[in-house]
C-alpha positions in Angstrom: 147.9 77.4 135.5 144.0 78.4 135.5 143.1 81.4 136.2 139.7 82.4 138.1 137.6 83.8 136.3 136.8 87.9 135.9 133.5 88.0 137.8 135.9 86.3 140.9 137.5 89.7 141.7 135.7 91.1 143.7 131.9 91.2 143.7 130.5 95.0 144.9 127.3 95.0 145.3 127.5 96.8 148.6 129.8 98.8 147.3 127.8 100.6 144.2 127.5 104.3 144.0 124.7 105.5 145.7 121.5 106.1 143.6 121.2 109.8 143.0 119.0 111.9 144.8 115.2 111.9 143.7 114.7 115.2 141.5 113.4 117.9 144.3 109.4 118.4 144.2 107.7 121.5 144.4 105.1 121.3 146.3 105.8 123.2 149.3 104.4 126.6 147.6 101.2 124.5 146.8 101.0 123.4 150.5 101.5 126.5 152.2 99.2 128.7 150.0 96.5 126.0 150.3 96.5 126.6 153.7 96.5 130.2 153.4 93.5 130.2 151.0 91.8 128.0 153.0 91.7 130.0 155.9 90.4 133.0 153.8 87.7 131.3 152.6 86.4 129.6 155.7 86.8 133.4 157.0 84.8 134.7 154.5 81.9 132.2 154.3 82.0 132.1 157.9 81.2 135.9 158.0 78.9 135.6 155.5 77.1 132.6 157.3 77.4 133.6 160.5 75.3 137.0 161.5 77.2 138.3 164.8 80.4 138.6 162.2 81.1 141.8 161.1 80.8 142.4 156.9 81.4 145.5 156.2 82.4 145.4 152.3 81.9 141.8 151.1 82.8 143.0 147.9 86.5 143.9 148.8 86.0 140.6 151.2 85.1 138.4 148.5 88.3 140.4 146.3 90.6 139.5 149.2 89.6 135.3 148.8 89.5 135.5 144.9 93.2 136.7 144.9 94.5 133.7 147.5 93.0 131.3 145.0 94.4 133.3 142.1 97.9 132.8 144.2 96.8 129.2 145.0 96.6 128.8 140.9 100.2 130.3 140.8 101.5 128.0 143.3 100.3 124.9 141.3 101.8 126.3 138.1 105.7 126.0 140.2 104.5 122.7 140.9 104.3 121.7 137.1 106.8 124.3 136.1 109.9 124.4 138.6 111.7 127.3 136.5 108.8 129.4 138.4 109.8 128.3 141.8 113.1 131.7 141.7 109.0 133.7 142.1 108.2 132.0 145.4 108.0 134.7 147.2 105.4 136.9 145.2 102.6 134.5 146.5 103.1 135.3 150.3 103.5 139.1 149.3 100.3 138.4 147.4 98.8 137.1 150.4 99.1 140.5 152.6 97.2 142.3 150.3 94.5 139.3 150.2 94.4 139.3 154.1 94.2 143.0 154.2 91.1 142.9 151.8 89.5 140.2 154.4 90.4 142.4 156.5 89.1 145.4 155.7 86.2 143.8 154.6 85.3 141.7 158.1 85.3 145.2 160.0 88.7 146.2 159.6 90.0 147.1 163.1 87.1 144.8 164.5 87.4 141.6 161.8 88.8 138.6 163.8 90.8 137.3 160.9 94.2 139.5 161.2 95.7 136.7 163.1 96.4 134.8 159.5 98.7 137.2 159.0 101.3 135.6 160.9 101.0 132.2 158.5 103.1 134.3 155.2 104.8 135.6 158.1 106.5 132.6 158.8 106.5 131.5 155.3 108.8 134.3 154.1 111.2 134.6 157.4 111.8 130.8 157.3 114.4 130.8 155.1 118.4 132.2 154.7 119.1 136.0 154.6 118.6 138.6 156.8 116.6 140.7 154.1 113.6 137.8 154.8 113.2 140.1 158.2 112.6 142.9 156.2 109.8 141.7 153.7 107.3 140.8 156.3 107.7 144.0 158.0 106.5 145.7 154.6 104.1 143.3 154.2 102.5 143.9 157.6 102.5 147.4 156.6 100.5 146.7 153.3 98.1 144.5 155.2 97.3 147.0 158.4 97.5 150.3 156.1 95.6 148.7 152.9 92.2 150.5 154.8 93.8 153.6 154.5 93.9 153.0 150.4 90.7 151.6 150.2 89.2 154.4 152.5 91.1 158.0 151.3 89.1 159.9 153.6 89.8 158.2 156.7 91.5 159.4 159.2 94.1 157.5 161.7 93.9 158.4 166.0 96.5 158.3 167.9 95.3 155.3 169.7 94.7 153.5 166.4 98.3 154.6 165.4 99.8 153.3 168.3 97.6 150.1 167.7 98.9 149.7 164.5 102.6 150.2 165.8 102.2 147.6 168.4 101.2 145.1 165.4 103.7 145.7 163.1 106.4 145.4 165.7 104.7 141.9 167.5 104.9 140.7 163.5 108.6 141.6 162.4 109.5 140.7 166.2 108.1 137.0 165.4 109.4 137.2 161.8 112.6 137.6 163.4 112.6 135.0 165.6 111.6 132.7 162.7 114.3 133.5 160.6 117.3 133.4 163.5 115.7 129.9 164.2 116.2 129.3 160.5 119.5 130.6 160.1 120.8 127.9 163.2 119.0 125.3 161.9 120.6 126.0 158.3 123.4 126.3 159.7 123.4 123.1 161.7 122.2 121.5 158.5 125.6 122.3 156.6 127.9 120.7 159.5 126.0 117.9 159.7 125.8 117.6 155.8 129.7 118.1 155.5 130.1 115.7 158.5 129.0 113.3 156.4 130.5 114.1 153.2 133.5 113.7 155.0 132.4 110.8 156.7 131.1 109.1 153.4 134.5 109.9 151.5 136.5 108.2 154.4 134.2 105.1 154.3 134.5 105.0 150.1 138.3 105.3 151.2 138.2 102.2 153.5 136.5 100.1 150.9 138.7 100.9 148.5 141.9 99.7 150.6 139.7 96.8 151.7 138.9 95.6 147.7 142.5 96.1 147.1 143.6 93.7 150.0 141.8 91.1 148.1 143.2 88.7 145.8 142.0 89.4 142.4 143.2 86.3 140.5 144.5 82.6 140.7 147.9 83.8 138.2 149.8 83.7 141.1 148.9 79.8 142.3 150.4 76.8 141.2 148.4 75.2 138.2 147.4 72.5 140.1 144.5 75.3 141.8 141.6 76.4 140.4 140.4 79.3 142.7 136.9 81.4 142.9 136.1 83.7 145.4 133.8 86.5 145.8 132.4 89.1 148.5 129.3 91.0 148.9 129.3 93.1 152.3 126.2 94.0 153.9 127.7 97.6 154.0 129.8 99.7 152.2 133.1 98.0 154.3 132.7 94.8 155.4 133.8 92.1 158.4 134.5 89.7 156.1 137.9 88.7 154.4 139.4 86.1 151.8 142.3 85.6 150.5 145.3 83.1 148.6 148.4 82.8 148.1 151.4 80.8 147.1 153.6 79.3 149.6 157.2 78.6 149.1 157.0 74.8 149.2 155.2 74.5 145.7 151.2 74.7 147.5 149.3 77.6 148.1 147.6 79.1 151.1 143.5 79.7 151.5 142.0 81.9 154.3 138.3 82.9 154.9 137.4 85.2 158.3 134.7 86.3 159.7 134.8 89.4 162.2 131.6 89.9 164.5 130.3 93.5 163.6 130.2 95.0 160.6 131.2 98.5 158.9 134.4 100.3 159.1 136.0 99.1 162.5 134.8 95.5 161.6 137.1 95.9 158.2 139.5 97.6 160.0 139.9 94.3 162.1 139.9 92.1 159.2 142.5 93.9 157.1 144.5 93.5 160.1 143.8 89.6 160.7 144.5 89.4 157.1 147.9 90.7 157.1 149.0 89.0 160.2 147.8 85.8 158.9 149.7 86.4 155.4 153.4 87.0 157.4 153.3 84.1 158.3 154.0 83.1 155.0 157.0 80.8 156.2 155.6 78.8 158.6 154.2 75.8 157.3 151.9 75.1 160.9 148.3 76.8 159.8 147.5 77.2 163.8 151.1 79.4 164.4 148.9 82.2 161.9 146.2 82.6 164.7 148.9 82.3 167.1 150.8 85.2 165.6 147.3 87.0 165.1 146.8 86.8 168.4 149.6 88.1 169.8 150.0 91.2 167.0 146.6 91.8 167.9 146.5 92.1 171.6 147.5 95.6 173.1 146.7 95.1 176.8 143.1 95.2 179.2 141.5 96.6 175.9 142.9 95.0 173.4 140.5 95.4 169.8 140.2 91.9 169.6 138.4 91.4 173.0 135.6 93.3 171.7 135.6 92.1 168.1 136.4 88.7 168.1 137.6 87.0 164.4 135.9 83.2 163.3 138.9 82.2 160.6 139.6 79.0 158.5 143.3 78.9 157.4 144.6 75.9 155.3 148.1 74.9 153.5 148.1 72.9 150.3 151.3 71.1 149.3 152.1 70.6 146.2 151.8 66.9 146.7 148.0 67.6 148.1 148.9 67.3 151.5 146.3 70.0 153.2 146.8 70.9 156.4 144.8 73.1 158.3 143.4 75.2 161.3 139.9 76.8 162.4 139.4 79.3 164.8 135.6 78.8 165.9 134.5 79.2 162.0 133.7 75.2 161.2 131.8 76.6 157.5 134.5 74.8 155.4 133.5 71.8 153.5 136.1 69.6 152.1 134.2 67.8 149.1 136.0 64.9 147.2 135.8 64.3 143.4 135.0 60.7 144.8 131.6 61.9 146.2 130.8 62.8 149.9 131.2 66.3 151.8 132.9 66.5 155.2 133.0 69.5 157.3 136.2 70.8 158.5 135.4 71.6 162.4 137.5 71.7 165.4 136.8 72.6 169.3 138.8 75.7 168.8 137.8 79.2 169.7 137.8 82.5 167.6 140.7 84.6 167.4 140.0 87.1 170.6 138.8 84.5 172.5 140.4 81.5 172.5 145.0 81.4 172.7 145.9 78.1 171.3 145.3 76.3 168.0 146.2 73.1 167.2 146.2 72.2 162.9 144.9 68.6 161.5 145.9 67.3 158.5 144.8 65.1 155.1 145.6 64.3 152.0 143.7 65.9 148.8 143.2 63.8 146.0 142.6 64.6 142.1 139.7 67.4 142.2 138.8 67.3 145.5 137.7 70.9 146.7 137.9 72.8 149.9 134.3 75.6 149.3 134.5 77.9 152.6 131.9 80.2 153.5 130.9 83.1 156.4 128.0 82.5 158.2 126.0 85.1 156.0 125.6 82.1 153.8 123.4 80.3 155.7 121.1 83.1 155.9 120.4 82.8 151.9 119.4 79.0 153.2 116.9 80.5 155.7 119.5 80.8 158.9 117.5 78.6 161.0 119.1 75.4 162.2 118.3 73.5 159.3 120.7 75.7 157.3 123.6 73.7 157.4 121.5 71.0 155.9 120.0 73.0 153.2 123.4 74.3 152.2 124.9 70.6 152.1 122.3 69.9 149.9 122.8 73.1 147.6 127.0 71.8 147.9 125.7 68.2 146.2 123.7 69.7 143.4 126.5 71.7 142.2 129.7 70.0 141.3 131.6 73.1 140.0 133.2 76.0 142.5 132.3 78.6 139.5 128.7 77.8 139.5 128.9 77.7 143.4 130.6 81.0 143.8 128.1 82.1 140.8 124.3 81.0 142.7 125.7 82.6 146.2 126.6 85.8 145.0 122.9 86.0 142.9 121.1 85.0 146.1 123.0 87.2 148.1 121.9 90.2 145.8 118.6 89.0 145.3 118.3 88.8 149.2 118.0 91.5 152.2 120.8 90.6 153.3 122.3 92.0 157.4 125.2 90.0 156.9 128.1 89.9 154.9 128.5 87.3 152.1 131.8 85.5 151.3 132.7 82.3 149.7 136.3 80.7 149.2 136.1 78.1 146.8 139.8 75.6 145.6 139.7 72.7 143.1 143.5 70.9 143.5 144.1 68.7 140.4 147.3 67.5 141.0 149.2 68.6 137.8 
């Protein structure tokens, strides 16, 4: 008895863990308190430039831009140390005190610049907890009472006051709306995220059960078959489906199907096709397995198969290399004989889903002869136009082994951008 060997298990390349997520960059500080510092010193320049703009102190002006870039500095240092990103937040603190120097600096109640306030604002609020509400309120306060530092001996109107009032409440009003927006969005964020946790776990679930509906070995055959097979899904699950087994006459059974679609309701369809197919373990008549398929598979008006129909190659071997088989609109099987010369196995038939009767043919297998069946995601590694077929015939002469067949698909598959699943059935008989 010969076994197939190890790499023929099942090949899951579709199936390999997911490359872990990219290590997080820190450049979103950097970004935000370039922007920030580059408004302050277009302000400043501007008034500086410009002679209907108020200056009223460009000392404490010019104090107010050298401490954005100083915070601009900081923000490049998270980006090259992460550890400093926990001190985020100090650079938009940082930044009322360097707006309220502008500020004061521009004309204070007159300067035209207090609207940049709003940018750390936003950057602060945007973010989980409702205590981000509360630190742009305080630093509104620094910003619109930082003249009242700078200038001991001034004194605030009521009208001024009220002034003042109106601004801090406008800022912690939109600093509110920031971070509620924030919060939802968060919070949206962590459904969908554990949505697809969930969703990811069930599909790792489904190919799991659909790798373990998959022959793993020839053991079980008679010794007269030598048997490779191998599967690489475009997805995680896949449409595709192969499988052997021994029959109770001495000969062993080969399938290959193809269901359209691909993904989880695709292998749903094919585990199912599978097992159907298998039961009918006893029946000697390849064509009564689509039969039974057929009929197991249809539940009424919508039955699952009327929208996803199934392309399927079944065959019987006898122990005396009698083959007898059946093929449901699939017509990718190639029956090559040790004598030389390839003949496809085709028939008029229609997939399972579509079509309701099968008929089987039958021949006789002589010493090494092989049966190699493919899915159509095959003829895509050949180019998938409609010299395909040709190409692939070809690729069948040049190699004389089903190892080294099963071997070259499976590297082009993986080498390829593949949209289609690859599978290949490949069965030497030798007659012993």
């Amino acid at each position: 008895m010969t076994q197939a060997p190890p790499w023929t298990r099942v090949r899951r390349s579709g199936n390999a863990p997911s490359p872990r997520a990219p290590a997080p960059t820190y450049w979103e500080p950097l970004a935000k308190q370039a922007v920030v510092a580059g408004l302050l010193v277009v302000a400043a320049v501007t008034s500086a430039a410009v002679p209907w703009l108020l200056v009223t102190d460009p000392v404490r002006m010019w104090q107010g831009v050298g401490l954005a870039l100083v915070l601009l500095a900081a923000s490049a240092l998270m980006l090259r140390w992460p550890a400093l990103r926990r001190l985020e937040l100090i650079v938009p603190i940082g930044d009322f005190i360097a707006i309220g120097l502008l500020r004061f600096g521009t004309g204070d109640t007159q300067s035209v610049f207090l609207a940049i306030i709003i940018l750390p604002v936003i950057w602060i609020a945007a973010g989980p907890g409702r205590w981000r509400v509360l630190v742009p309120l305080l630093g509104v306060c620094i910003t619109l009472l930082l003249p009242l530092v700078l200038d001991a001996g001034r004194n605030i109107g009521a009208s001024e006051f009220v002034r003042l009032l109106i601004a801090v409440l406008v800022y912690a009003a939109a600093g509110a709306v920031v971070n509620e927006l924030s919060r939802r969005s968060l919070q949206r964020l962590d459904i969908s995220q554990r949505r697809r946790r969930l969703a990811e776990a069930e599909v790792t679930q489904a190919a799991v059960v659909q790798r373990s509906l998959q022959p793993v070995d020839g053991s079980e055959l008679p010794s007269s078959f030598r048997v490779a097979g191998a599967c690489v899904p475009a997805r995680e699950v896949g449409g595709d489906f192969y499988d052997w087994y021994a029959t109770p006459d001495g000969g062993a059974a080969f399938t290959l199907g193809d269901v359209m679609g691909k993904g989880v309701g695709a292998g749903m369809i094919a585990a199912a096709v599978r097992t159907v197919i298998r039961s009918s373990l006893e029946d000697p008549d390849p064509a009564e397995a689509f039969h039974r398929t057929a009929v197991g598979l249809n539940t009424g008006p919508t039955d699952i198969i009327g929208a996803q129909f199934t392309t399927c190659f079944h065959a019987r071997v006898g122990r005396d290399g009698t083959l007898r088989w059946a093929d449901a609109g699939h017509g990718l099987t190639a029956l090559r004989r040790a004598t030389g010369g390839i003949e496809f196995l085709r028939s008029g038939h229609l997939p399972i889903g579509v079509g309701t009767r099968w008929t089987g043919a039958q021949t006789t297998l002589q010493r090494g002869d092989s049966l190699i069946s493919v899915s159509d995601g095959v003829l895509d590694l050949f180019g998938g136009s409609l010299d395909s077929i040709d190409r692939y015939r070809d690729f069948l002469v040049e190699h004389d082994d089903i190892d080294t067949i099963v071997t070259d698909l499976v590297e082009r598959a993986e080498r390829s951008d593949r949209e289609d699943d690859v599978t290949v059935l490949a069965v030497v008989w030798s007659g012993d």
